[in-house]
C-alpha positions in Angstrom: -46.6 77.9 -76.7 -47.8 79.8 -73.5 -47.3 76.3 -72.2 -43.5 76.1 -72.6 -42.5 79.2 -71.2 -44.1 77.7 -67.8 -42.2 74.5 -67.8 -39.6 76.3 -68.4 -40.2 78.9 -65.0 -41.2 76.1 -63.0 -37.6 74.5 -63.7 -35.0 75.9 -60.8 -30.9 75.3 -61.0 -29.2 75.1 -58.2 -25.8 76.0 -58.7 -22.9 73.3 -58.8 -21.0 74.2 -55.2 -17.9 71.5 -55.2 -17.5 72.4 -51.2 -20.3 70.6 -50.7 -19.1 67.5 -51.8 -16.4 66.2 -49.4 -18.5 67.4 -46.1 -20.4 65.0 -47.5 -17.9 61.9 -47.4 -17.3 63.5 -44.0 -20.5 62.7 -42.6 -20.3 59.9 -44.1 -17.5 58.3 -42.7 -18.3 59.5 -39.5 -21.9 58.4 -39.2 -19.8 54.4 -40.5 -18.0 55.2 -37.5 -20.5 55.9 -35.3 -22.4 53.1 -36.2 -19.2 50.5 -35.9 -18.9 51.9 -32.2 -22.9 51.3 -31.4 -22.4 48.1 -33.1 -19.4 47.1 -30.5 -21.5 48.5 -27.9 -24.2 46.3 -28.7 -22.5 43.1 -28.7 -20.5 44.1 -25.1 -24.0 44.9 -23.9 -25.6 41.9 -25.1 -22.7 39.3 -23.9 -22.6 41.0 -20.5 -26.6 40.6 -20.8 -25.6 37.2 -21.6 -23.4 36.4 -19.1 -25.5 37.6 -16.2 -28.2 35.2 -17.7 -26.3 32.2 -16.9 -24.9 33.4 -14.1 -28.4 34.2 -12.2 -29.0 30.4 -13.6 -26.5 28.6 -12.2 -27.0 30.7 -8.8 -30.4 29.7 -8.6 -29.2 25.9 -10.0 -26.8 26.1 -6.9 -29.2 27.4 -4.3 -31.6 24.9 -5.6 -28.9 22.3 -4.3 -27.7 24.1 -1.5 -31.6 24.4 -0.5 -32.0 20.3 -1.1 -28.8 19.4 0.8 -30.1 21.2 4.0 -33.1 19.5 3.9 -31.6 16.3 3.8 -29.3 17.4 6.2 -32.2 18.4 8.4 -34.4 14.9 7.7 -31.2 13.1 8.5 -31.1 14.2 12.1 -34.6 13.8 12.6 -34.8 10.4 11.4 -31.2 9.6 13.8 -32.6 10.9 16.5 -36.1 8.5 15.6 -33.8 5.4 14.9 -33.8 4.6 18.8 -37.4 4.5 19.2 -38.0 1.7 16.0 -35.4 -0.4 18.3 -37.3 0.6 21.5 -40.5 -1.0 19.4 -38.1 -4.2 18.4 -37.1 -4.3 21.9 -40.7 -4.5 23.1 -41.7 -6.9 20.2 -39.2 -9.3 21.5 -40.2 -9.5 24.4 -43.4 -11.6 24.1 -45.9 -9.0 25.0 -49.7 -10.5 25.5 -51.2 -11.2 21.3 -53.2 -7.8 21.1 -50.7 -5.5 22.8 -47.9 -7.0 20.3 -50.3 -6.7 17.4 -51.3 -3.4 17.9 -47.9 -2.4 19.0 -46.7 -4.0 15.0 -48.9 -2.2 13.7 -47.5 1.3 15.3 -44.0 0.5 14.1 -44.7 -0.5 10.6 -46.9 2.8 10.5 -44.1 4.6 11.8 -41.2 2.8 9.9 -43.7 3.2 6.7 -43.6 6.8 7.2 -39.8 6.9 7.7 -39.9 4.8 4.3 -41.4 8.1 2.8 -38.8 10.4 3.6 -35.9 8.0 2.1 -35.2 5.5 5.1 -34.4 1.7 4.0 -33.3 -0.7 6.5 -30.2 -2.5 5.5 -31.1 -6.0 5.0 -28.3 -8.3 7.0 -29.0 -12.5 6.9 -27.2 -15.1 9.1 -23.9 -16.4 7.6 -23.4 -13.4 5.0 -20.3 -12.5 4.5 -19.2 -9.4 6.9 -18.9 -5.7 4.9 -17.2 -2.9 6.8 -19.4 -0.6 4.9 -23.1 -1.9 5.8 -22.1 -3.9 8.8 -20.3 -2.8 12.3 -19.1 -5.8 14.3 -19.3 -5.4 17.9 -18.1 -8.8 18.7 -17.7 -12.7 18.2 -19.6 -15.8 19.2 -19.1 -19.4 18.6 -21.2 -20.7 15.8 -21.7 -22.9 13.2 -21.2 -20.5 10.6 -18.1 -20.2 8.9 -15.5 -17.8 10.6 -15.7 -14.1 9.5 -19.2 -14.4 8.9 -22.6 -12.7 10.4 -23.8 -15.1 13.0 -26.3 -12.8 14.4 -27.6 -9.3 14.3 -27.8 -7.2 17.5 -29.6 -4.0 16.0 -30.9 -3.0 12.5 -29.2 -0.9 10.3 -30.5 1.5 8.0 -29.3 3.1 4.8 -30.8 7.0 3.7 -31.6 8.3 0.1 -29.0 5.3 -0.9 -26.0 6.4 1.7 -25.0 4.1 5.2 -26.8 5.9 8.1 -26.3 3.4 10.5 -24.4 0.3 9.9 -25.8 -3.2 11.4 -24.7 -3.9 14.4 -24.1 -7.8 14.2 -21.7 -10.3 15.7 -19.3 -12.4 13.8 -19.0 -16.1 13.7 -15.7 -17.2 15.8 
């Protein structure tokens, strides 16, 4: 029985305080609390997180486009300011320059208009006796012709469209 009396010593009560009991629910409640306001905090954080996210997107989406539509604002002057020198080329083509000097000088304009081609140049294609369209064409007079009136009865200068828009209208007269 030595055994028993040990159990017995090793066995402490703690006394039953009832104080203790509603500091408890206190803590409690205010750690629910607490935790309610770090959850709120958490979502504001994360939808502001959020909302820079797409922000920074669509500014870089934006400068992306704002980037691309200087270039093409850039490669559009160049290529006006180049136009004059692929007429200077039809010009001197026309002209009935010796065989070799007009071959070679063919083959410097369609290495130069190939180029062109490249960077989103397309010359407008205009035939004899199509009907006039104010938006490809640019009439800069009339001349008697078999053609029916209204229509394209010959083409003065080459127009060209870029990256799908009108850069310069063909210049054509209409038949009378």
């Amino acid at each position: 029985m030595p055994e028993e009396k040990d159990k017995n010593e090793e066995v402490e009560f703690m006394p039953d305080e009832e104080g203790e009991l509603p500091d408890l629910q206190k803590k409690i409640k205010k750690l629910k609390e607490d935790q309610k306001k770090c959850e709120a905090e958490r979502k504001t954080n994360l939808e502001g997180w959020q909302r820079a996210k797409a922000d920074f997107i669509n500014y870089r989406n934006d400068e992306g486009r704002r980037f691309e539509d200087m270039a093409r604002f850039v490669t559009t002057g160049l290529i006006q300011e180049v136009l004059p020198v692929l007429d200077n080329f039809d010009l001197a083509l026309g002209h009935g320059l010796p065989s070799e000097i007009e071959r070679g000088v063919l083959l410097i304009r369609s290495q130069f208009e190939d180029i062109l081609k490249k960077r989103g140049l397309e010359q407008i294609k205009v035939a004899v006796g199509e009907e006039f369209n104010p938006e490809k064409h640019e009439s800069i007079g009339e001349v008697e012709s078999d053609k029916s009136a209204g229509t394209i009865a010959e083409v003065v200068q080459r127009g060209y469209f870029f990256r799908e828009k009108v850069l310069r209208p063909a210049r054509v007269r209409l038949a009378k």
